[in-house]
N, C-alpha and C positions, 0 to 999 in steps of 0.2 A: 454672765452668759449673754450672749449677742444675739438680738431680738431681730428680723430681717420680716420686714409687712407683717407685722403683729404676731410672729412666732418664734419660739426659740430653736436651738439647734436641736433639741429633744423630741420637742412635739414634730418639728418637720422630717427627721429624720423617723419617726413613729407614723408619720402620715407616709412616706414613702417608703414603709420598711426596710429600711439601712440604718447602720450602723452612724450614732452620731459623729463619729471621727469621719466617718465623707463627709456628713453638711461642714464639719471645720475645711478640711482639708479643699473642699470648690470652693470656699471662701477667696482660700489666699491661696491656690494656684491657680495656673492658666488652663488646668484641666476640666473639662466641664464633665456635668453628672453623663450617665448612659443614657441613649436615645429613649432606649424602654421606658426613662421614668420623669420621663418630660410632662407626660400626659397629668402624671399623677401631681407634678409637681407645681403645673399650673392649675388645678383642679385647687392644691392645697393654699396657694397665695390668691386665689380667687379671681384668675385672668384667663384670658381664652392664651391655648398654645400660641398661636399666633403673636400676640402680645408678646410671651415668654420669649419667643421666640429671636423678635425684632430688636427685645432689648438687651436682648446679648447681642447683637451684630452691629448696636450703636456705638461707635468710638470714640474715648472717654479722650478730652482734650487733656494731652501733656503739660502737667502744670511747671512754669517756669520758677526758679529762684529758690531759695531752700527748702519749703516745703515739696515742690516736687524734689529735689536733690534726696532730703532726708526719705521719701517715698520711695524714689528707685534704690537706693542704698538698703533699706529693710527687705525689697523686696529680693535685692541679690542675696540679703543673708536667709531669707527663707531656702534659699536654694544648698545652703550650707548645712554638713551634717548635724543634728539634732545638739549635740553635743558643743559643738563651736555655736549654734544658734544660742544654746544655754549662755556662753562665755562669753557673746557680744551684749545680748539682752544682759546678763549684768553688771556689764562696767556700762552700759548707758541710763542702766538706771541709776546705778551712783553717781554719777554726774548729774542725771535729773536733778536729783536729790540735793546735789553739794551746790547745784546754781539755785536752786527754789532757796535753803538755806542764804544764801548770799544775798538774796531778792529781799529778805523778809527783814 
């Protein structure tokens, strides 16, 4: 479970009563939460809105060279149905797996 300023997707989503599949879901898309629960949400990571506010409108430097490569590449297949998401995420874990193998 993915901890974001000392909370998990459970307890934030229980702070802002919603459903914990949004806290995943604003993770990893470009959509952000509703206006409504901005307040609540900076209330609950312990920041004035303003704050919350500014660092979403900060723009996150493109990183060059494989790691941003393999970064835009997951994030295209987030965009892919759930089902092709399944069938990428496991032949790159087998590969993970057959190179760590090979490493060891």
């Amino acid at each position: 479970m993915r901890k974001a300023a000392g909370l998990t997707q459970i307890e934030l989503a229980k702070a802002l009563d919603v459903p914990q599949a949004n806290i995943a879901f604003w993770e990893w898309s470009d959509k952000p939460p509703r206006s409504d629960l901005l307040q609540k949400m900076a209330k609950a990571f312990g920041v004035r809105l303003d704050d919350l506010l500014l660092a979403s409108d900060r723009t996150i430097a493109k990183r060059k060279g494989p790691i941003g490569e393999v970064q835009r590449t997951f994030e295209a297949v987030t965009k892919l149905p759930r089902k092709q998401q399944r069938k990428v995420l496991e032949m790159v874990q087998a590969l993970v797996e057959q190179y760590k193998r090979k490493a060891s």
